[in-house]
N, C-alpha and C positions, 0 to 999 in steps of 0.2 A: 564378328559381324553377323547381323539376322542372317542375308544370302550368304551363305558360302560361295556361292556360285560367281557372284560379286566382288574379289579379291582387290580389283585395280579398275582404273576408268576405263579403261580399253575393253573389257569385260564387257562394258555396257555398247559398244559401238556393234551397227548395223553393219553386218557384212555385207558385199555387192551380193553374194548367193541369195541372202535374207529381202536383199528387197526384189530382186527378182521373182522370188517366190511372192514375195507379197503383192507386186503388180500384177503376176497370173491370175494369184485368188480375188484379185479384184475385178480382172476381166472375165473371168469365169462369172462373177455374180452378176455382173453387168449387164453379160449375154444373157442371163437368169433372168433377172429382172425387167429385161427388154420383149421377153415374152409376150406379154398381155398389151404391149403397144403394139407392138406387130400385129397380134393378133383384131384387136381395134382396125388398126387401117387393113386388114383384108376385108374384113366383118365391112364397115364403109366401102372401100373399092367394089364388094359386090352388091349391095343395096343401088348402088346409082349404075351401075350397069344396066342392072335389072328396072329400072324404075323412072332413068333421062334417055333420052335419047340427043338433047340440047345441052349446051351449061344452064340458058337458062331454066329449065325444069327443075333445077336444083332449090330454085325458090319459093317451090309448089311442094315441098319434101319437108316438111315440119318435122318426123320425127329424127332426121339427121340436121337440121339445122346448125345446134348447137357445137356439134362436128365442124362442121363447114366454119362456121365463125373461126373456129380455132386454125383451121386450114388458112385462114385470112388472115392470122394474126394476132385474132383476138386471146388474151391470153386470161383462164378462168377468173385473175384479180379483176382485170380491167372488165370482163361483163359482168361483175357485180353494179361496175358505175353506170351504165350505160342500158338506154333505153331499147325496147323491142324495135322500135323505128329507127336508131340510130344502129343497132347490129345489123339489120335487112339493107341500110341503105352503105354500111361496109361492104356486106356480101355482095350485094349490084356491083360495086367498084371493082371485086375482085374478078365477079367474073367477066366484068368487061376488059380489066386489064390485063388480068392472065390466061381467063380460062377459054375464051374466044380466040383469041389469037394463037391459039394451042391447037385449033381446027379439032379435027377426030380424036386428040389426043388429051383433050380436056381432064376428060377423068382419070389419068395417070396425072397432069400438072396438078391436079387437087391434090391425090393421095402423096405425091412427093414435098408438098407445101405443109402437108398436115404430119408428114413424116417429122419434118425440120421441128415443129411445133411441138409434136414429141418427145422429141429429140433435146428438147430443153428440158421439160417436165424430169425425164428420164436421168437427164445431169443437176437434176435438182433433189433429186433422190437418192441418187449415189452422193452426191455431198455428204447427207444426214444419214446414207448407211456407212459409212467409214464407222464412224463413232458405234454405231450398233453390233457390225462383223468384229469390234472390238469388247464389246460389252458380251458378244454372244460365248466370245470365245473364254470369255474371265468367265461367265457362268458355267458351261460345261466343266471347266476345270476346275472350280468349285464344288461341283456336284459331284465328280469322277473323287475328290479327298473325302468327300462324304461319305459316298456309297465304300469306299476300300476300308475307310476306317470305321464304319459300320455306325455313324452317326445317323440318330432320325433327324428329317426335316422336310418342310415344308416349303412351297413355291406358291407366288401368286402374279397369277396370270392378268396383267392388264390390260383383255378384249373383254373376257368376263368379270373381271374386278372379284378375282374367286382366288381362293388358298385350297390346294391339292396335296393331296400326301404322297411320300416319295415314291410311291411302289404307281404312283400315276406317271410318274415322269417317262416321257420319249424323247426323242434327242430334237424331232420333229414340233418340239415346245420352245424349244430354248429363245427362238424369237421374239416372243411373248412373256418372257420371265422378267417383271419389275423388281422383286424383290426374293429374299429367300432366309427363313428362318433355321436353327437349327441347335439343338444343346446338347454342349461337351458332357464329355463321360466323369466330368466334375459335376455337373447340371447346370452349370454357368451356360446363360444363351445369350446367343448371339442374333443379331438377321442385318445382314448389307441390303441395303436399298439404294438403285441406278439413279442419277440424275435431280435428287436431292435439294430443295433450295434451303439452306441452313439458316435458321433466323439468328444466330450469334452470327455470324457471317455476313449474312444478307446476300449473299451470292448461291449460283447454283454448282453443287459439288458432283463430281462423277461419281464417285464411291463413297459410300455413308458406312458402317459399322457400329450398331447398338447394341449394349451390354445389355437388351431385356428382348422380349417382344411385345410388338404390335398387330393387331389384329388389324385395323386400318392404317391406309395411307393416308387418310383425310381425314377432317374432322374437328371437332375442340379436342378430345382424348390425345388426337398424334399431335394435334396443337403442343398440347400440353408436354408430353412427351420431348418433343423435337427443339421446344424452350428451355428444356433443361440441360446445359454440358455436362452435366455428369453421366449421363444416358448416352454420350459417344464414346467407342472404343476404336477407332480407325477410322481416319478422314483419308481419303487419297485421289492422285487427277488422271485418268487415263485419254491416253492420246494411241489411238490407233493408226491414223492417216501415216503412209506408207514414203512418200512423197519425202527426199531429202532437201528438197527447196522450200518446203515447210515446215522441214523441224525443229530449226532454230527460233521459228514463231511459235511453235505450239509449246515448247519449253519455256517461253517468254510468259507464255498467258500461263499454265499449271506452276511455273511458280510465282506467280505473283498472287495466284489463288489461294497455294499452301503459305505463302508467308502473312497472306488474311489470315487465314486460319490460326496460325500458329500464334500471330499477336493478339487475336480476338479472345485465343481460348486461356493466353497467358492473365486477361483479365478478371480471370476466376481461381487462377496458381493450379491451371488443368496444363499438362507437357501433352498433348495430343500426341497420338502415332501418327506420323505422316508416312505416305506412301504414293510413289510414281512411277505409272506403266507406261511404259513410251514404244512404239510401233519403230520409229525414224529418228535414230540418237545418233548425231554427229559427231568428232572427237572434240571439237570446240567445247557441246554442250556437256559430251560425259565427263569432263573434268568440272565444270560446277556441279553437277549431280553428283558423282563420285565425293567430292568436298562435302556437299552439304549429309550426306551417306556417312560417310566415316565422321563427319563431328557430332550425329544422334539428330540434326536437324530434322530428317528423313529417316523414319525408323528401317523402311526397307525400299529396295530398289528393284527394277527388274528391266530388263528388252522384252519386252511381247515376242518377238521371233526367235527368242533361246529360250529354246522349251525349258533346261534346264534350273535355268534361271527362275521363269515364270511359274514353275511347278511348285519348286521349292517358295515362292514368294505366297504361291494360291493357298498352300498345307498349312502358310505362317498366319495368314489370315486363320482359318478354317479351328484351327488347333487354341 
């Protein structure tokens, strides 16, 4: 078998230690990430200190207005629809409804409103960084098979839409790494690219692996490129979400991805390497994993939280 590490289904099951760990690292980032909202409603709590003495004065205060809406409820989708005269004559409502009847205490009831308002933004982020704390972590380990085995390669960072060379790399990038090139000591290259939409597919893939390189991500050239299956060497779905009440869903959707794949690419007499990284593997689901693993369905397997496991799975990519 590819993993060694991999022998039996059970192999792949989530320990209670494993998800523990994994809910800490999740509130750890959370608290992380929760920084610059906080920071926001202090930044707010003291401009209107310094600047009402009323609630209503808050309607005299243009440059936190947009604040204040959101305090109200306005949520950034909804003031795209909505007129300058229809968010002022919200805010009138609010402050008549909460922020008066609040007496002295107005400007704590704003900033605990704008809190709550946050507070959704902030669980709207951690949704979409699951998938990324999973992405970040395949890339570091990725990069760590590179640098041991003395492979050159390259990363391209998508804020600057720029390709850097390895001796740029800090660990303090890794958030930013969409793609990564690099060629074997055969000269055979390779580059994984995150989040992918496959046009044999027509779906969007978590892990891509091409047999050449590309200099862009866009264009007619990757166009071109990215229409050809003979230019894939590894498809595969990763699932980081931690969550055991979610992971018989997310098995649900990665394989019903890879058996796209598998049939799409069968229409060229291309046997695709499939591959599946799962964060939250139940015993239910690692017995289909495990099956489709052992009959080549799935070239390799791994638990994201057995290092062992995912090490060995990262080298098998890499090599």
């Amino acid at each position: 078998m590819t993993n060694k590490y991999v022998q039996k289904a059970s192999d792949l099951v989530t320990t209670h230690e494993s998800q523990r760990n994994g809910f800490l690292e999740y509130a750890l980032r959370k608290s992380k990430e929760s920084i610059p909202y906080i920071d926001k409603a202090k930044a707010l709590k003291a401009i209107l200190e310094q600047k009402t003495k009323t609630p209503k004065d808050i309607l005299k205060l243009e440059e936190v207005k947009s604040s204040c809406y959101e305090a109200a409820g306005v949520s950034v989708k909804a003031n795209n629809y909505l007129k300058e005269d229809d968010l002022n004559n919200i805010l009138e409502e609010f402050i008549k409804e909460f922020l008066e009847p609040a007496g002295q205490k107005y400007i704590d009831e704003l900033i605990y409103r704008y809190l709550l308002t946050l507070g959704d933004a902030l669980g709207g982020r951690m949704r979409n960084l699951v998938g990324s704390i999973a992405n970040e972590k395949l890339t570091r380990n990725l990069i760590s098979q590179m640098q041991v085995l003395g492979l050159c390669f390259e990363y391209y960072n998508k804020l600057s839409k720029s390709w850097f060379a390895s001796n740029k790399y800090t660990i303090d990038q890794v958030t930013d790494i969409r793609s990564i090139k690099w060629t074997l000591k055969s000269g055979e290259k390779r580059q994984i690219i995150y989040n992918l939409t496959v046009p044999i597919v027509k779906k969007n893939i978590d892990l891509v692996v091409l047999n050449l390189h590309s200099k862009e991500l866009s264009g007619s050239e990757f166009k071109k490129i990215i229409n050809d299956p003979i230019n894939f060497e590894i498809l595969g779905e990763l699932k980081g979400g931690i969550d055991p009440a979610g992971a018989d869903e997310h098995w649900k959707t990665a394989n019903t991805a890879l058996s796209r794949v598998r049939d799409n690419f069968k229409h060229y007499n291309i046997d695709i390497p499939l591959v599946f990284i799962g964060a939250a593997i139940e015993a239910s689901m690692s017995n289909e994993i495990f099956e489709q693993y052992a009959t080549g369905q799935i070239m390799n397997c791994a638990n994201l939280t057995v290092d062992n496991q995912f090490t060995s799975l990262c080298n098998w990519i890499v090599t």
